[in-house]
C-alpha positions, 0 to 999 in steps of 0.5 A, spaced: 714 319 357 714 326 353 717 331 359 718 337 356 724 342 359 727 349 356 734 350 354 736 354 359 733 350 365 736 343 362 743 347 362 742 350 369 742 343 371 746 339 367 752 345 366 752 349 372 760 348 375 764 351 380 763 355 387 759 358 389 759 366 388 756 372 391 762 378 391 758 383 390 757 384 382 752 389 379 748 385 374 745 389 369 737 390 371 731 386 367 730 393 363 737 394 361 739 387 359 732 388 354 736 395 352 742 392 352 739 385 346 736 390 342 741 395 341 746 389 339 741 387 335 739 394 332 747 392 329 745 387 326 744 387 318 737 387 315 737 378 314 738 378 322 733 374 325 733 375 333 728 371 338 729 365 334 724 359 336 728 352 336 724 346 338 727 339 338 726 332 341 731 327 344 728 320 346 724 322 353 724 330 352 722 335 348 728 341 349 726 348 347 727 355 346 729 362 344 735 363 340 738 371 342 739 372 334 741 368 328 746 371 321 744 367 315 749 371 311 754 368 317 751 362 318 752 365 325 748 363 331 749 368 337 748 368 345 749 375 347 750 376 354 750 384 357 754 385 364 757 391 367 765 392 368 771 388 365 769 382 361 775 378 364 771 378 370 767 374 369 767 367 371 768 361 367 763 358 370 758 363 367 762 363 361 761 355 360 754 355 362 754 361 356 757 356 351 753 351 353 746 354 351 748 356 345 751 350 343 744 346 344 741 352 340 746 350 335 743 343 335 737 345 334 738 349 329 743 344 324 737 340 326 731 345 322 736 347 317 741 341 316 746 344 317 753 341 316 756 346 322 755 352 325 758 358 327 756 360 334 758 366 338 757 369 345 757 376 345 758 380 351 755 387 351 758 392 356 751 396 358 755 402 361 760 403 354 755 399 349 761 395 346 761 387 344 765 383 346 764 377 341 768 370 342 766 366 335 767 359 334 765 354 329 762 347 329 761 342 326 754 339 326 756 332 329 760 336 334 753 339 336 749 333 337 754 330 341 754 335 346 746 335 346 746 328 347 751 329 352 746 334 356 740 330 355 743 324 358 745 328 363 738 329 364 733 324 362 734 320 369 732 325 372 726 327 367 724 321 368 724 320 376 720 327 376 715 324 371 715 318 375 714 322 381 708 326 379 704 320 377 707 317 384 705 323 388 698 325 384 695 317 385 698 317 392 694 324 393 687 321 390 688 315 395 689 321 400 684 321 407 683 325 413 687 322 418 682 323 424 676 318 425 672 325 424 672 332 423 672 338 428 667 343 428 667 347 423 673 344 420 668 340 415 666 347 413 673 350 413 675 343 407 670 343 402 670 351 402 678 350 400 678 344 396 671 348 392 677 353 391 683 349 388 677 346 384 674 352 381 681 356 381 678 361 387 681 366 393 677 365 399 678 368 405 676 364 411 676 367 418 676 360 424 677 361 430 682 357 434 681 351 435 678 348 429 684 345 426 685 350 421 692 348 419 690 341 417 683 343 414 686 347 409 693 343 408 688 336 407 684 339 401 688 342 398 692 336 397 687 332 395 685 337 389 693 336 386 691 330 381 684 333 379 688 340 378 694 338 375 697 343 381 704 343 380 706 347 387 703 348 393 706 354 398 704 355 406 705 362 407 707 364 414 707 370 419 711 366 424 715 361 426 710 357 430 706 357 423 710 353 421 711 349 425 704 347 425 704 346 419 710 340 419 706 338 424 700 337 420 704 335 413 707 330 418 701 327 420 698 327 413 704 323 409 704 318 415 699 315 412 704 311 408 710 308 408 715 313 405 709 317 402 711 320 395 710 328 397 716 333 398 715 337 403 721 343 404 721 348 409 725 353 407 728 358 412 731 365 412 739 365 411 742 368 417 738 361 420 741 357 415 749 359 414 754 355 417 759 360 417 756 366 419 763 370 419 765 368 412 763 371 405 759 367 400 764 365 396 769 360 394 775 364 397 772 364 402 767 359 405 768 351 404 761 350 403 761 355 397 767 353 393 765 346 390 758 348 390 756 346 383 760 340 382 757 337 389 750 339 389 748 334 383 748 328 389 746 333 395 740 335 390 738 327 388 739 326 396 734 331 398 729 328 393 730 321 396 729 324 403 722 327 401 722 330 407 726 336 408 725 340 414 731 344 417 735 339 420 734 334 415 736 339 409 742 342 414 744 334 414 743 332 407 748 339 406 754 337 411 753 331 408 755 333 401 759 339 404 754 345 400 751 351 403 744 348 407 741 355 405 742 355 398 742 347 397 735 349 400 733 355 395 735 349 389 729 345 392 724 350 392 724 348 385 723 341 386 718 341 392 711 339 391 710 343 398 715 349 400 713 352 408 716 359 409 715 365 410 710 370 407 716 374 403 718 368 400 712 370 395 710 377 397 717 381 398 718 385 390 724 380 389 720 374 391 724 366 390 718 363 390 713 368 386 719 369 381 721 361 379 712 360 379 712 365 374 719 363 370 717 356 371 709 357 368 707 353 375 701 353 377 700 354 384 696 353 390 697 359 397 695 357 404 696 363 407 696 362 415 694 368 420 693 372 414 691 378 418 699 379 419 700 380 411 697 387 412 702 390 416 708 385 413 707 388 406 707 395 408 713 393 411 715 390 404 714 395 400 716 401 405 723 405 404 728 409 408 734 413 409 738 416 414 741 422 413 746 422 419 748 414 416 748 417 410 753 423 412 759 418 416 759 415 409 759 420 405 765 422 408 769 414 407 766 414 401 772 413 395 774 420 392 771 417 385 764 417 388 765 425 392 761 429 386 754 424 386 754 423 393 755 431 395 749 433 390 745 428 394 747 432 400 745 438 397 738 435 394 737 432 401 738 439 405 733 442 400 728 437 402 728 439 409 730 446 409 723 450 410 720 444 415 717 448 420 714 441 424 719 435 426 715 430 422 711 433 416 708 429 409 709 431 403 704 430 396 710 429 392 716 427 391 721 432 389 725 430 382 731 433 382 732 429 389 730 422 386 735 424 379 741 425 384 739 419 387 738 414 382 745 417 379 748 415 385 745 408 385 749 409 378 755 411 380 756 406 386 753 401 381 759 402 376 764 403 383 763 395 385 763 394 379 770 395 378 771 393 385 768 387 387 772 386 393 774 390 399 768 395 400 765 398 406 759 395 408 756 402 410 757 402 402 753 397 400 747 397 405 746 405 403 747 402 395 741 396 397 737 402 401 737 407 395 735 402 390 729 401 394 726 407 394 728 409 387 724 403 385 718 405 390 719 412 388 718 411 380 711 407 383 709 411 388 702 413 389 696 414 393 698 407 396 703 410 399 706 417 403 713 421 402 714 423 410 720 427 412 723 427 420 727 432 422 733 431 428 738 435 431 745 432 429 750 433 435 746 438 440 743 441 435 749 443 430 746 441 424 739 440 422 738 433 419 732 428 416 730 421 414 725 420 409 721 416 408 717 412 403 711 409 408 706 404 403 699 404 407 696 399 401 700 394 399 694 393 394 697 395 388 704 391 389 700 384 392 695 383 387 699 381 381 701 375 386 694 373 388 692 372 380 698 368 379 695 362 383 690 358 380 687 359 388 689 363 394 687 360 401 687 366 407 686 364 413 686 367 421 682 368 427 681 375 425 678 376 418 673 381 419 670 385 415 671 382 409 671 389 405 677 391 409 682 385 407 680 386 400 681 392 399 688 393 403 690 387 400 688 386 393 684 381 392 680 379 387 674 382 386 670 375 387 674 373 393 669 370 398 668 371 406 666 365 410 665 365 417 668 358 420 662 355 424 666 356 431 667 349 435 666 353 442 661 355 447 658 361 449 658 358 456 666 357 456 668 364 455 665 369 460 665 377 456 665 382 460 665 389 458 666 393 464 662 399 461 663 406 466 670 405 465 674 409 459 681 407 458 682 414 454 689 417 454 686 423 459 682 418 463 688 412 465 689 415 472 683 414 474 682 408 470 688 404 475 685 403 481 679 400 479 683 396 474 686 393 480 681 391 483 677 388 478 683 384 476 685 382 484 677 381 485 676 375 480 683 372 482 681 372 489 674 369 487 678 363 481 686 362 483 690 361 477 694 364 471 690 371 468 694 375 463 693 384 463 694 387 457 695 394 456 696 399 450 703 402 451 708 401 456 707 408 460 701 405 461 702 396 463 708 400 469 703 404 471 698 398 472 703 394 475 705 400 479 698 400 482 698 393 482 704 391 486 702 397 491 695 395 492 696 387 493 703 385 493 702 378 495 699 377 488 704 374 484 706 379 478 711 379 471 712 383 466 713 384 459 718 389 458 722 393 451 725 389 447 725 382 450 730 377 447 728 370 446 730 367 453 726 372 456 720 371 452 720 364 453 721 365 461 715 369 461 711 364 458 714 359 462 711 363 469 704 360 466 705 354 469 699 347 470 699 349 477 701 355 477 699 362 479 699 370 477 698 375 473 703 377 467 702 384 465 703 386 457 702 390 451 696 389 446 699 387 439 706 385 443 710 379 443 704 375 447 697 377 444 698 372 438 700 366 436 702 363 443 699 356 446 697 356 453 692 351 453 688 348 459 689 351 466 695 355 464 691 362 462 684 362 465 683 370 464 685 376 461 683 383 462 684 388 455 685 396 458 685 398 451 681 397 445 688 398 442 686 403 436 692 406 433 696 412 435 693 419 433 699 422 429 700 425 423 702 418 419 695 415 421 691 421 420 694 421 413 693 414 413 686 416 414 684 420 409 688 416 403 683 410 405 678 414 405 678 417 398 681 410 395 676 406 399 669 410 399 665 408 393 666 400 396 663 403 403 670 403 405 670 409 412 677 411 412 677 411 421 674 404 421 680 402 416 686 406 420 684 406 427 677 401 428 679 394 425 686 394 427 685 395 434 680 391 434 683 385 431 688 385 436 683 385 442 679 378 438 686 376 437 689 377 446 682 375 447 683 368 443 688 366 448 684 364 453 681 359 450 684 354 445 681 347 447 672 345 447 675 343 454 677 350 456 673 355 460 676 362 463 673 370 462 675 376 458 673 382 461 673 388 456 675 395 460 672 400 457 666 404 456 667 404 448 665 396 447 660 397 448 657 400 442 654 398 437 660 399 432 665 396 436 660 389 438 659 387 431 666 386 430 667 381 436 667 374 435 658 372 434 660 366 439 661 370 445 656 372 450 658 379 452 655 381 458 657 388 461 659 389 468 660 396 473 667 397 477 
């Protein structure tokens, strides 16, 4: 065995210590740390060699790396390390992980050059005041190697379980079979199609309907092309909760295979779902489960591998048992994971986990991507910023005295944006400059303020510091892809004009595309994938992506389409719509008992319908959706769609229950959709318009269909694939209006679906 590892992943392993600690320190960011190496280095004499390779082996691994900056003249060996504020702040424990890197770049280089003892040096560069802080120790070269040996031993266990576990897994894996007798409609198709793209390092799009077995049929090739493909990794990306959880399903039914089946697979979760302590600071001062961390993460982490299966009870378990923080336990597993389940941020999002130890780590991937038509409106909502200005100005007024001059020139900036705006809500082409200079001398400013003062800041603070790092950083990328709106409102009773801006992304492209070419292949898949340019374009795919339509295992026979087509649904036309609407839904529950669900485009228009409804026929039974439902309500809801049960719940399409709910058999029999769910037509989405318009033309792309038509028509196919989630289901769709029945519209329904039309 040869495993080969970097300096600074052996020391991150072997000598991490201490708590756990998030206080809230300013770090330097990427491109000051790199400013912050070059001007020590510009210090430096003319025989200063920086970036220095070192390579080195030990029985089992090869260790290597690249040295900060070595002084023949001194035979001095430095690390330097920039940082914000006083040098005395910084604690032991990344001092000890400081020295212990240069110690085993030490090593390496005694080794090359046969050094009897060494000079080494951690330098501490202050960005903010641009002074060194050296601490200089020197070494004799046996010294060296000992501590070396040490981090090695430390190590090679655990180098040698990962390489046993590798060729464990891959050979497992090659074993690997479907776990059915046979394959579902449709799902065969779906499973050659990913196994050829984890083969051949493609992206594909794949649109299948429910029913198939996506999760499975795409989690099963994938798997079986990891030995062949020499994978490293392999991410299920989700929208929602249940996405996850069907994929532990199918994760769970694939390893039952074999006893204790040598594959990790780790559901990675949100924080705020995985804290313990809630109430406390994620510290050692703070929180039992941070203090200790490093020196009990060793056996929780040797615990966890042994699991294997690592779903959120299991990691919460193996935690408690070791007294460590589950989420942060969890984050250490992503790096030690063949599979990780989670959610689309942990990939997508610009500070993503899992994107950033794939690129750090040189990992080769492979991204399921479930219910892909959600990352459309996810990204946007990634890559989008926001402030406040009624938020601002409370803040302003109990921020410390030593932020007043920076914040107030902000103020002045912002009251400039929106003084001449005679519209509430107005888009601007640009961004004005001496707002975004303000503002990033603001970020500065409170940068160096909690740098100085770690503890005891108001959180309004840092939530507006968070918040204005953002936008600065959308700002220096915006561009067609996004749009600089400005709201206006009345502070007090109309005292005081007042804004939010807003830096609104419409095309996540640009920020996503990267991600996709880091995977060696990308799998997404939905029910709604249709077309394929639109998907392409907004996402940033690559160019040779392909599109296939999944052979769907339903029958035309089991799902009566009815459109309805003198009826319009339009804003003008909707009391006059609400009668026969009630009586169609009343007709055909008189005609089959059972459970229908109504969907409808807005609240306004879902209490109007039920208005009607429950006046005209109140012996039918009803239940609603309603604004802002919790989780018990929601659940309730549901539960009203009972075996033997009867009635109508009322919602809003591309709500709570127009996707991703199961409500098999004789549960939901129906729906009627009033809508054909097309966005509002407001300024956002007429600007949305004709920015995709220009973008997108010359790939055929029509900037009304990518703002209005394919979304509101992805809900409709999505609402309407509730009713049937089974070959044994039947139940009828009727669409309610008159606009379904255009060529335009009709092609992008299912190709399954008989679609017949019906008057009222």
């Amino acid at each position: 065995m040869t495993y080969r590892v970097a300096v600074r992943a052996l020391c991150e392993f072997t000598a991490k210590e201490g708590d756990l600690d998030l206080r809230f320190t300013p770090a330097p960011t990427a491109q000051e740390g790199i400013a912050g190496h070059q001007t020590v280095v510009g210090r430096r004499g003319p025989d200063y060699i920086s970036e220095l390779v070192l390579a080195g082996s030990y029985p089992g691994l090869l260790v290597a790396g690249r040295a900060d900056g070595f002084d023949p003249s001194q035979n001095l060996l430095e690390e330097i390390k920039t940082h914000r504020g006083d040098v005395s702040r910084i604690p032991d424990n990344h001092r000890s992980l400081h020295w212990a890197q240069v110690k085993m770049y030490g090593w390496l280089l005694c080794v090359e050059l046969e050094l009897a003892e060494l000079d080494l040096a951690v330098v501490y560069f202050n960005v903010m005041t641009q002074q060194e802080t050296p601490y200089r120790e020197t070494f004799k070269a046996d010294d060296l190697r000992r501590f070396f040996a040490l981090q090695c031993d430390r190590f090679i266990a655990w180098a040698r379980q990962e390489t046993e576990h590798r060729a464990e897994r891959d050979l497992c894996l090659q074993e690997l079979r479907f776990p059915h007798a046979d394959f579902r409609t449709g799902q065969r198709q779906l499973a050659k199609a990913v196994y050829r793209a984890a083969r051949d390092g493609e992206t594909i799009m794949a649109q299948a309907t429910t029913g198939i077995g996506k999760t499975l049929g795409t989690l099963f090739p994938q798997l079986k092309a990891f030995p062949e493909q020499q994978l490293d990794r392999l991410f299920f990306l989700t929208a929602k909760t249940p996405g996850r959880q069907l994929a532990l399903e199918a994760l769970s039914t694939l390893r039952s295979q074999q006893i204790d089946m040598p594959l990790r697979v780790l559901e990675h979760t949100a924080r705020d779902k995985a804290c313990e302590h809630p109430d406390k600071a994620c510290h050692g001062d703070s929180c039992p489960l941070a203090q200790g961390f490093y020196d009990r993460l060793p056996a929780a982490r040797a615990a966890a591998v042994e699991a294997k299966w690592l779903d959120q009870p299991s990691v919460r378990r193996i935690a408690l048992e070791h007294q460590v923080c589950p989420y942060y336990l969890s984050q250490e597993l992503c790096r030690w994971s063949d599979v990780v389940v989670g959610d689309y941020n942990y990939y997508f999002d610009m500070t993503a986990l899992l994107h950033g130890l794939t690129v750090l780590n040189d990992w080769r991937i492979t991204l399921l991507v479930d219910e892909a038509h959600n990352l459309i409106d996810r990204a946007r909502g990634m890559y989008t910023a926001e402030l406040d200005q009624q938020v601002f100005n409370v803040l302003r007024r109990n921020a410390p005295k030593s932020l007043k001059t920076v914040l107030d020139r902000v103020a002045r900036h912002w009251n400039t944006l929106h003084q001449d705006q005679v519209d509430d809500y107005q888009i601007y082409p640009t961004i004005a400059d001496l707002f975004i200079a303000s503002l990033q001398k603001a970020v500065s400013a409170i940068t160096d303020h909690l740098t100085d003062q770690p503890t005891g800041n108001d959180a309004a603070l840092l939530r507006f510091y968070l918040d204005a790092m953002l936008f600065c950083r959308l700002a220096e990328a915006y561009g067609p892809h996004s749009l600089f709106d400005i709201t206006r409102h009345e502070e007090f009773a109309g005292r005081k004009t007042l804004s939010t801006l807003c830096l609104r992304n419409i095309v996540p492209a640009p920020f996503l595309k990267q991600r996709f070419l880091t995977a060696h292949s990308t799998t997404l898949f939905s029910a709604t994938l249709s077309p394929a340019q639109y998907y392409s374009d907004l996402l940033g795919l690559p160019e040779e992506a392909e599109w296939i339509n999944v052979e769907s295992p339903f029958k035309a026979e089991q799902l009566s389409v009815s459109v309805i087509r003198n009826l319009s649904t339009r804003y003008q036309h909707r009391s006059a719509s609400l009668r026969p609407i009630c009586q169609l839904i009343a007709d055909q529950f008189a005609r089959k008992p059972g459970n229908y669900l109504a969907f409808f485009s807005s609240y306004a228009y879902l209490q109007q319908a039920l208005d009607q409804f429950t006046a005209d026929y109140p012996s039918i039974p009803t239940w609603a959706q309603s604004r802002s439902m919790n989780e018990a309500e929601r659940h309730g809801f549901l539960a009203r769609f009972a075996e033997h049960s009867n009635g109508v719940g009322f919602a809003v399409l591309g709500g709570a229950f127009g996707e991703g709910i199961d409500l098999p058999g004789k549960r939901l029999i129906g729906a009627f959709i009033a809508t054909l769910g097309l966005p509002q037509i407001n300024p956002v989405n007429e600007e949305m318009k004709e920015r995709m318009q220009a973008m997108f033309a010359d790939s055929g792309g029509n900037g009304y269909d990518y703002a209005y038509l394919y979304p509101g028509l992805q809900k409709v196919v999505q609402a309407a694939g509730r009713v049937i989630r089974s070959t044994d289901d039947s139940g009828v769709v009727y669409l309610l209006d008159d606009r379904f029945g255009q060529r335009a519209v009709r092609e992008l329904l299912p190709n399954w679906w008989d679609v017949g039309s019906e008057l009222v």
